[in-house]
C-alpha positions, 0 to 999 in steps of 0.5 A: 506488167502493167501501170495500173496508175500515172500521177503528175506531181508538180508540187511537194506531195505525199511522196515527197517534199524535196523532190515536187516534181515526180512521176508516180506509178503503180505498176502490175507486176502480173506474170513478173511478180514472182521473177527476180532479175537474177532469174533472167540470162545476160540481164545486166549485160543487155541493160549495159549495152542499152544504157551505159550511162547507168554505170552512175546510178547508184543502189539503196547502198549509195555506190556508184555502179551499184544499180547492176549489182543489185540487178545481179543479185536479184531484185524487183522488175519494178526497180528497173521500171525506175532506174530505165525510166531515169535513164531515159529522160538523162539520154535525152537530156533530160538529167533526172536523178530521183527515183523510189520502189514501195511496195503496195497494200496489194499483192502482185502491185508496186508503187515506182517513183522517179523525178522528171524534168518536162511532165510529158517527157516524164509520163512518156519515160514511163510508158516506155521503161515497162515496154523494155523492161517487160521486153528484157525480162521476156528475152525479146530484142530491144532497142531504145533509139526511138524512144530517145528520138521521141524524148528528144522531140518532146524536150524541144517541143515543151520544154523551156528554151535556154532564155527561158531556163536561164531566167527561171534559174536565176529567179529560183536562186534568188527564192523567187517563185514562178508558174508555168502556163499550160495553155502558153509559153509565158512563165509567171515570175512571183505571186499576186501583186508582185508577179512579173512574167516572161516569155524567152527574153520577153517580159511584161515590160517589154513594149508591144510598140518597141516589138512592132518595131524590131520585127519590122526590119525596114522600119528598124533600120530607118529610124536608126538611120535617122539616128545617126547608126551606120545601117546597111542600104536596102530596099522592099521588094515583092516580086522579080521585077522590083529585085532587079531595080535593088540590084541596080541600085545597091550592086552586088554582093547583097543580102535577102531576108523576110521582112518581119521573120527571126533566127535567121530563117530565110535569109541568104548572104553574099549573093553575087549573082542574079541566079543566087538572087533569084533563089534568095528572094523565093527562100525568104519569101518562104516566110514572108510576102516583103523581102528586104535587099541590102548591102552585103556588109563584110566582116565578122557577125557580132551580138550585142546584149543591151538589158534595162538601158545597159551593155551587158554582153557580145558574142562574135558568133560563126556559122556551122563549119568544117576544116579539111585535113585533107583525109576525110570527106565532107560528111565524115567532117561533119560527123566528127564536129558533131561527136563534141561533148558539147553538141546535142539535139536542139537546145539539149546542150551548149550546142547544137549537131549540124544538120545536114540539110536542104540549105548546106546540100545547096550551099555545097552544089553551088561550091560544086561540092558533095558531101563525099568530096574531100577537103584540103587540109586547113580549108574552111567550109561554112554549111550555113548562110546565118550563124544561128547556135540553133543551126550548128552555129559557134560563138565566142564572147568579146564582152571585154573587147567592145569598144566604148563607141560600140558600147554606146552605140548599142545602148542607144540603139536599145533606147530608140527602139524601146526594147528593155532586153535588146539584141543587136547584129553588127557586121564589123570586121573588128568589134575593138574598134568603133563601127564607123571606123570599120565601115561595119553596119547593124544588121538587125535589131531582135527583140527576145534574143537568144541568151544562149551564145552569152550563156554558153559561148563556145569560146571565152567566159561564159555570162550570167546575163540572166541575173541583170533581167532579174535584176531589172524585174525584181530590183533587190529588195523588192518583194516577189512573193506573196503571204501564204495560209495553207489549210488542211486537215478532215473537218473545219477547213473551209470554215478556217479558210474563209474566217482567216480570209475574213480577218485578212480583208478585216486588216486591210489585205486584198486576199485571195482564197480557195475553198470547196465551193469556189475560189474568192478574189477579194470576196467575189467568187470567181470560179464555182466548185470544190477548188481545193488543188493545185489549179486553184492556188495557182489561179490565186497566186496568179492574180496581179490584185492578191497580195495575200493568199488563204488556200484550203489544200484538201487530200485529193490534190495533195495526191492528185498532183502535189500542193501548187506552191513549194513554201508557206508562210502559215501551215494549219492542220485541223484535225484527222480522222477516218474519212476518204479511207480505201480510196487513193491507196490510203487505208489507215488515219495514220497514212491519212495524218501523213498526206496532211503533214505535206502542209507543215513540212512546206512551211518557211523556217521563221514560218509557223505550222498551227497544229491541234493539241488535241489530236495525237495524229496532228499534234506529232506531226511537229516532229521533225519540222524546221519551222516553229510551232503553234498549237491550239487545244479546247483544254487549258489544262492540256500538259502538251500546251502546258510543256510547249508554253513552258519552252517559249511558245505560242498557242491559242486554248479555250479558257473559262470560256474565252479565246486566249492566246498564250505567250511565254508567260502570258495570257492574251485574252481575244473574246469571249466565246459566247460573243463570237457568232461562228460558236452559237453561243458556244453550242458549236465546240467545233467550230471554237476549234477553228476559231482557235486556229484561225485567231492563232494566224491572225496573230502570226499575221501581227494582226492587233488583239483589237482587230482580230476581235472585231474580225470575230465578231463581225464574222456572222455565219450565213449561206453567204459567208459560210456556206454549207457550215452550220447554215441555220434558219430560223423559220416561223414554225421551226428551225433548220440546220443545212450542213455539208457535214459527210463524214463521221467526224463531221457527223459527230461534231454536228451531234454535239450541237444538235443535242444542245438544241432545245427542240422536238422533234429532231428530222434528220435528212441524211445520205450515205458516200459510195465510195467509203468503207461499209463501217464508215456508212454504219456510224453516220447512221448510228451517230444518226440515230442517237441524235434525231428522234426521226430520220430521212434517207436521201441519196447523192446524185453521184453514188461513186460506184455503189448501189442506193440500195446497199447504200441505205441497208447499211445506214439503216444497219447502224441506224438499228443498232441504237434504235432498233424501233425507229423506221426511216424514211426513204426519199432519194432526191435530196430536194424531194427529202427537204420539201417533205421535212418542211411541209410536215414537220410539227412546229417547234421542230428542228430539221438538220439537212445534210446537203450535197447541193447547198444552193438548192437546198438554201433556195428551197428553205428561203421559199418555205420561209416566205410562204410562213411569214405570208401566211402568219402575216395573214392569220395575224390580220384574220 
């Protein structure tokens, strides 16, 4: 057994909509392909003691326990692959439920899918599930504790902290979208204008200067002096010699901590000795070269949450400890603390196992204790300095116990440090009563707290302390999201995106669009070449000056990685048909229509999914949809738009010559066809396709009948505007069409206008792909030759995998079925083929280019251009 494939889905896809963020495998079965699991000895009773959590995991039957029966009575190994895999990830903490088996176009292959909750994690569980199921199915000994390890390591490494998830929780509550950086830890809350970012319990408001100030604990602890806050008394030192001028000063016990360094690392407490003190300055000098000394302030460790300006929340929180019974060692005390449900690995749970470490092994070498020693019963020992959840620490909310002083106190405090979301240490023996009065002092002052101990207390009610940082980001009422128009379909994509582009920036919108030649912010292209995936919306939905978003989704990205937004607010599917076909494990138009309805099935409730009438594959695709509806056709006359008009509702139709709207009862003409630059007059039918779909948006949009007219109208189709889509030039001697059409639906649709074309001859350049069906290259050369009176051959730069040679027998095959007396021409390079057209062509003739290098080819045609105006100019003067 083997993966043949791993694909990361990050958003709604092809294989599922509900659940975007899948691991999609296609597994080799091999040597297993004929094996059931009922074929293999003590299966279920080796797969229960591995992972006895599957006793949940449920059959296609939907019973709990399910899974091992279906093992029992014989079923795939692929099915396995999926339920370890789930496995895994839920042993490591990491709960993912979502899980599928589909069996492949080809023998001996399976497709497996299962949810994941950090990608890495994901691809990493599925490494792992065929090992062990291979290992299982062979009889071989298996043990999955490093892989649990492992898993475990990744979550912490990579997956979001408890702040952060918190957060991100509270936001998709509130429907409000967010991206994960890749390349760092911030996460963008919202999209365009809107966008609002937050790293842990940092945000964008967060002043750098309040930071600066925070994390110098000196600094901090001067101006809240100053302001009248009780602080401890303390000095800077660096070396032995100025240690031993603060102990003279500030009398012991005292406390040792790295000036500028957070979660407690390398601070030491209640140092009562010059030896203690000695190690504490080398501790915290681990971290940073100043060291601060101040007074060891007695009483219990308290935080104080203070979020936009208010008191929220506090937590009494207690180092990592054990209670003697008298019976059990040190050690066997510590590994009963830590068979509490509530602890895991890191921040896998509400809280952490203790450690065992270098700092506890120290702490109890100074009590003169080992780890074998015995406590007496009802004795405390603590086995952390600090207490930090992060190192085994407890906490208890006392929210409702903080005195009102105290209260006041910590909002202050935020207000003078300047930090939106504070967190505040406080020694103080009562946190009931006010700190003066307990002779408590603030300790600390922490930009980014940790959310954890508030959210999850050990003790006491847990606090939503998210919903107030949201609150403060996204005030209620205030928008987080951005307008979004998701196009798709096999031909007339980006010529709709950059027309429905157009007409938004007509309006008024800053619109951001993808496209295959580059992604447009505010019409200036920014990133160069075919941005139709996930990474390209997501560059657009992460510009702060876009507040509305036209995004081309093409069939490699919906299969690549899924669509980079979860809803939209306009879905629009041109048409299907037979191109890409064999690659991707897509081998029908009809598993084509069904990656392309990932679109409308992501479209919001009151949203809108513009569907071609005139296509039976497009048009189904509103069975089932929760979003209304609107269809366009290029026959008024259509019964489907004449039924879906007749039930309420809205389509755009070509009508005796016009761009209509219809609405109930009513007809809404737009303009006259003839007068909309993009149709040629009216020659381009397919281009009034998409002019039907992109007026449909504008008017979704509640763009004025006016406007989108003028927005028509002012469209004017150039190697600016639109290039590589219908591109044509009108030279002295003769005419030149550069078009990227490459599939035969797109060859079909130029057809139909070049036939219109009053010229001769007709010189077609044209290439076949690679990586298409052999039937596909033979129409492009038969929809050639009924077309052009003469024909080029040119080749790609990329042949995707197959021969030149091959390539053009087979273009040539189609190309002599209609005209067996026509022999092509053959010029590989396509700027070669072009030059040679434009030098020989007669006049009066038209050439169409069929482009893989639009600019190229645009600057070559420009430089013909100029040599035939020159050398007009100068016969006119002879």
């Amino acid at each position: 057994m083997k993966i043949a494939e791993l694909k990361i889905m990050r958003g709604p896809n092809y294989w599922s909509i509900k659940h975007p963020k899948i691991i999609v495998l296609k597994l080799d079965l091999e040597d297993l392909q004929d094996i059931q699991t009922n074929e293999v000895p003590q299966l279920v009773q080796k797969l229960q003691k591995l992972f006895p959590g599957m006793i949940t995991h449920r059959s296609s039957v939907g019973t709990e326990g399910g899974f091992f029966r279906l093992v029992q009575e014989g079923t795939t190994f692929s099915k396995v692959v999926q339920h370890v895999a789930l496995e895994l990830q839920t042993m490591a903490g990491m709960d993912s439920g979502y899980g599928r088996r589909y069996a492949a176009n080809e023998p001996g292959m399976d497709w497996v899918v299962f949810s994941y909750q950090q990608e890495r994690a994901g691809e990493y569980a599925a490494e792992a599930a065929v090992r062990i199921t291979e290992a299982l199915a062979k009889g071989e000994r298996v043990s999955v504790a490093q892989d649990i390890a492992r898993l475990h390591q990744i979550r912490e490494d990579e997956y979001f902290g408890p702040s952060t998830e918190a957060i991100i929780q509270e936001a998709v509550s509130r429907n409000i979208p967010y991206i994960q950086n890749r390349n760092s830890n911030s996460i963008h809350l919202g999209y365009g204008v809107y966008q609002q970012r937050i790293q842990a319990a940092m945000t964008n408001k967060t002043s750098f200067f309040a930071v600066e100030c925070a994390g110098d604990k000196n600094m901090t602890k001067l101006i809240l002096d100053e302001a009248g806050i009780p602080v401890p008394q303390g000095q800077i030192v660096y070396d032995a010699a100025e240690l031993a001028e603060a102990v003279e000063e500030l009398g012991y016990p005292i406390v040792t901590k790295p000036l500028d360094a957070n979660q407690g690392k390398g601070v030491s407490i209640n140092i009562q000795t010059w030896k203690d003190a000695l190690k504490g300055l080398a501790e915290a000098r681990r971290f940073s070269g100043a060291v601060l000394v101040e007074q060891f302030i007695q009483g219990s460790d308290y935080r104080l949450l203070v979020i936009d300006g208010k008191f929220i929340a506090a937590a009494r929180r207690t180092p990592a400890m054990v209670v003697g019974d008298g019976l059990s060692t040190i050690r066997q005390l510590v590994n009963a603390v830590n068979k509490d449900p509530r602890r895991g690995v890191g921040h896998e749970k509400a809280l952490t196992h203790i450690k065992i470490d270098k700092l506890t092994r120290g702490i109890l070498r100074e009590k003169g204790l080992t780890l074998q020693s015995v406590l007496a019963e009802g004795e405390t020992l603590y086995l952390k300095n600090t207490a930090n959840l992060s190192t085994g620490g407890t906490a208890t909310d006392v929210t409702d116990m903080v005195h009102p002083y105290n209260v006041l106190m910590a909002e202050r405090i935020a207000g003078i440090v300047g930090l939106d979301i504070c967190g505040i240490d406080v020694m103080a023996s009562d946190i009931a009563i006010p700190l003066p009065e307990t002779r408590g002092a603030v300790i600390e002052v922490n930009a980014a707290p940790g959310l954890r101990m508030h959210i999850s207390p050990t003790e006491g009610l847990p606090r939503n302390v998210a919903d107030p940082i949201i609150n403060m980001m996204f005030p209620y009422g205030c928008p987080s999201r951005i307008p979004i128009v998701a196009v798709t379909g096999t031909n007339g994509k980006t010529t709709t995106t950059r027309l429905i582009a157009h007409m938004l920036k007509f309006k008024g919108y800053k619109v951001g669009f993808t496209t295959t030649d580059g992604i447009y912010i505010q019409d200036r292209k920014i990133i160069k070449g075919d941005t139709t995936g996930s990474f390209s919306s997501e560059f657009v939905l992460k510009d702060p000056t876009v507040n509305y978003a036209v995004l081309e989704c093409a069939r490699g990205g919906l299969l690549r990685s899924g669509l980079a937004f979860t809803q939209c607010d306009i879905g629009i599917v041109t048409n299907v048909s037979a191109d890409h076909l064999g690659l991707k494990d897509i081998n029908t138009v009809e598993e084509m229509a069904d990656v392309k309805a990932v679109i409308p099935k992501t479209v919001y409730a009151d949203g809108y999914a513009i569907l071609n009438a005139d296509d039976d594959l497009v048009y189904n695709m509103a069975n089932g949809l929760r979003c209304k509806v609107a269809l366009f056709s290029m026959d008024e006359d259509n019964a489907r738009i004449r039924d879906h008009i007749a039930k309420g509702g809205l389509a755009a139709v070509f009508e005796d010559g016009y761009i209509s709207i219809f609405k109930n009862t009513y007809k809404i003409r737009v303009d006259r066809v003839a007068d909309v630059p993009l149709t040629f007059g009216g020659k381009a039918e397919f281009n009034i396709q998409n002019v039907l779909a992109a007026t449909l948006a504008g008017y979704i949009a509640h763009l004025e009948i006016g406007e989108i007219k003028t927005a028509l109208r002012t469209f004017i189709p150039s190697s600016e505007t639109t290039p590589g889509r219908m591109n044509l030039f009108q030279l002295p001697r003769y005419d030149v069409l550069i078009d990227y059409a490459h599939n035969t639906a797109g060859m079909q649709a130029i057809s139909g206008f070049i036939s219109k074309v009053q010229a001769r001859p007709k010189i077609g350049i044209l290439a076949g792909i690679g990586d298409r069906r052999d039937e596909d290259t033979r129409e492009v050369g038969r929809i050639a030759a009924e077309v052009f009176d003469e024909i080029i051959i040119r080749q790609d730069t990329d042949l995707r995998g197959a021969s030149g040679r091959k390539i053009n027998n087979l273009l040539k095959e189609g190309i002599f079925s209609v005209k067996p007396e026509l022999e092509p021409r053959e010029i590989n390079q396509e700027m070669r083929a072009l030059a040679y057209a434009l030098e020989y062509a007669p006049e009066g003739a038209f050439i169409a280019l069929f482009a893989e290098n639009i600019p190229e080819a645009v600057k070559l045609v420009e430089s013909f251009r100029i040599i035939q105006h020159r050398k007009q100019a100068t016969d006119q003067l002879s």
